[in-house]
C-alpha positions in Angstrom: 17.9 147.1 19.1 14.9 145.9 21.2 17.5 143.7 23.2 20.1 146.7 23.8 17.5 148.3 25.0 16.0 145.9 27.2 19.6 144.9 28.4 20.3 148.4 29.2 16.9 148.7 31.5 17.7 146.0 33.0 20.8 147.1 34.1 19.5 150.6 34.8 16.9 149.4 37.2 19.6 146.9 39.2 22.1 149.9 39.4 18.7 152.1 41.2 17.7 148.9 43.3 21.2 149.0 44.9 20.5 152.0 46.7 17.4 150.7 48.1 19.9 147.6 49.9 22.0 149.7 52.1 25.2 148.6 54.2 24.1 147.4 57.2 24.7 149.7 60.7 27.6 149.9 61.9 27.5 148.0 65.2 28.1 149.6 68.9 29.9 146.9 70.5 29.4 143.6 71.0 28.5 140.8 73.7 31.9 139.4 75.5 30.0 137.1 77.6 26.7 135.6 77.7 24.9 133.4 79.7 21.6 131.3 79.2 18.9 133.2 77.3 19.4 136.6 76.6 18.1 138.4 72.9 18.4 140.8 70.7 15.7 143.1 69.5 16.5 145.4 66.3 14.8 148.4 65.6 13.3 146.4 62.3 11.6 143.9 64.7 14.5 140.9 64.3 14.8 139.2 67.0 18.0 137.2 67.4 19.6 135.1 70.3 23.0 137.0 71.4 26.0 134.8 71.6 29.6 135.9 73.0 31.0 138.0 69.9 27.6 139.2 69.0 27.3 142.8 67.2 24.9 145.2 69.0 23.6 148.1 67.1 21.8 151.8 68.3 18.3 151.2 68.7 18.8 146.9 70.2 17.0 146.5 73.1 18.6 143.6 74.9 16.7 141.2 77.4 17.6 138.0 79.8 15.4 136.1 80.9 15.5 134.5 84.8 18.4 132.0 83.5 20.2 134.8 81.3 23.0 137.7 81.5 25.5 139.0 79.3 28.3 141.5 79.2 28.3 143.5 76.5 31.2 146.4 75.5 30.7 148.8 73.6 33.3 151.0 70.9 34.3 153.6 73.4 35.3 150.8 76.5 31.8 151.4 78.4 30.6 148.0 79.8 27.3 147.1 80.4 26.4 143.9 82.2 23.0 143.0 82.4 21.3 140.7 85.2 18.8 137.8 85.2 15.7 138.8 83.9 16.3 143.0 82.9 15.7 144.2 79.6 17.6 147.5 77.6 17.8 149.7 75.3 20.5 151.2 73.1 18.7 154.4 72.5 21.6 156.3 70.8 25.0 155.8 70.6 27.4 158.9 69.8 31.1 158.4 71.1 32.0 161.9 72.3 28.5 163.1 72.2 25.6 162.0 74.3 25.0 158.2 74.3 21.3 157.4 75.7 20.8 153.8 76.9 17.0 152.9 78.5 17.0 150.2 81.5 13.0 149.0 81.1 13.4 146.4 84.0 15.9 144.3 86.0 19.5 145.1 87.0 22.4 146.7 84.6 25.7 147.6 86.1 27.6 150.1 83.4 31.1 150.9 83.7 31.6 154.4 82.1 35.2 154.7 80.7 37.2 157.6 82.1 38.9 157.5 78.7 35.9 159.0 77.3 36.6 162.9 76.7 35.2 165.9 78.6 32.5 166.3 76.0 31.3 162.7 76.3 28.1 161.9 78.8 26.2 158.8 78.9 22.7 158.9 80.3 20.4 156.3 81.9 16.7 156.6 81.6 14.2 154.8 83.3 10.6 155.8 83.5 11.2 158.0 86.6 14.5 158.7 86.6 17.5 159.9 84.3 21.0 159.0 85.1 24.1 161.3 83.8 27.7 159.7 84.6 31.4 159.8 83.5 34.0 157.5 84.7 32.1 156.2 86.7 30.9 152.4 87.9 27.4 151.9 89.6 24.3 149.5 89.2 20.8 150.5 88.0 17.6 148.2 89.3 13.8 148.5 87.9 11.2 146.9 90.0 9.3 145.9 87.1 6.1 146.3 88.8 6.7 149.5 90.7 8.8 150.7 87.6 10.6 152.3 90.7 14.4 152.8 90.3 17.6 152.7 92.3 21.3 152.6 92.0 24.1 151.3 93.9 27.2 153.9 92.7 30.3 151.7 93.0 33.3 154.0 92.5 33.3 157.7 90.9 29.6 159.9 91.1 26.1 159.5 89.0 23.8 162.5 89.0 20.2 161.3 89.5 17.1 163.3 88.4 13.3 163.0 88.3 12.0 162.0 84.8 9.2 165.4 84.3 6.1 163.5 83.9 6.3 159.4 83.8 6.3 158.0 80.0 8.1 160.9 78.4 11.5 161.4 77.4 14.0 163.2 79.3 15.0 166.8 78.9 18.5 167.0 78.2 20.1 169.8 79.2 23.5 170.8 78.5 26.5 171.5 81.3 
């Protein structure tokens, strides 16, 4: 009797433990190509090199250093390619939402797919400036000791705004 029921606590408390390991994220794209050093940060602290074929999840922040870039794409088509020494983040990721990526320093050039629907909208922070774009392709440079930001818009348009006060996050609003 004392084994039953020691079998069946034992089996009890592996079934409750289960919940406690959940399925890993489900990734946002991956790195295509990549070049010298560039890594992998995960929102647990992991740190990971990123090889060509490479999951990237919401909440990665990505950094090359001077010998590294990478391409990454993610689910919806939107390519970002990031420079030699640049660093960011995948802040959210909502396909036909709002997708929220943070460049901390260095050079990114996204491609935003026109495939997306009307509803979709991808936005760049930086500490001084938000970037809102569809369809569109254009490059995005941090001075990382200014923190000063600029873009180079490349084909379609990119509306640009002054971050409120330096540090925060950006108001959203909606169109």
């Amino acid at each position: 009797m004392i084994k039953k029921a020691l079998t069946l606590s034992c089996v009890f408390l592996l079934l409750s433990a289960s919940d406690s390991f959940s399925e890993p994220a489900e990734s946002v794209g991956k790195a295509v190509i990549v070049k010298g050093n560039v890594t992998s940060l995960t929102k647990a602290g992991k740190s990971s090199k990123l090889k060509g074929g490479s999951a990237v999840y919401e909440g990665d922040v990505i950094s090359s250093d001077a010998t590294g870039s990478a391409k990454i794409v993610l689910t919806d088509m939107t390519e970002m390619a990031l420079g030699t020494s640049s660093k960011f983040k995948i802040d959210e990721f909502e396909p036909k939402k709002v997708s929220m990526f943070s460049v901390m320093m260095g050079k990114i050039r996204s491609k935003v797919s026109k495939a997306t629907d009307n509803n979709t909208r991808v936005l760049l922070k930086t500490q001084n400036a938000t970037m809102g774009v569809r369809g569109t392709d254009f490059e995005t440079m941090v001075n990382p000791q200014t923190q000063m930001a600029s873009i180079v818009t490349l084909e379609g348009a990119v509306a640009m705004a002054k971050n409120e006060s330096a540090g925060t996050e950006p108001k959203v609003a909606n169109e």
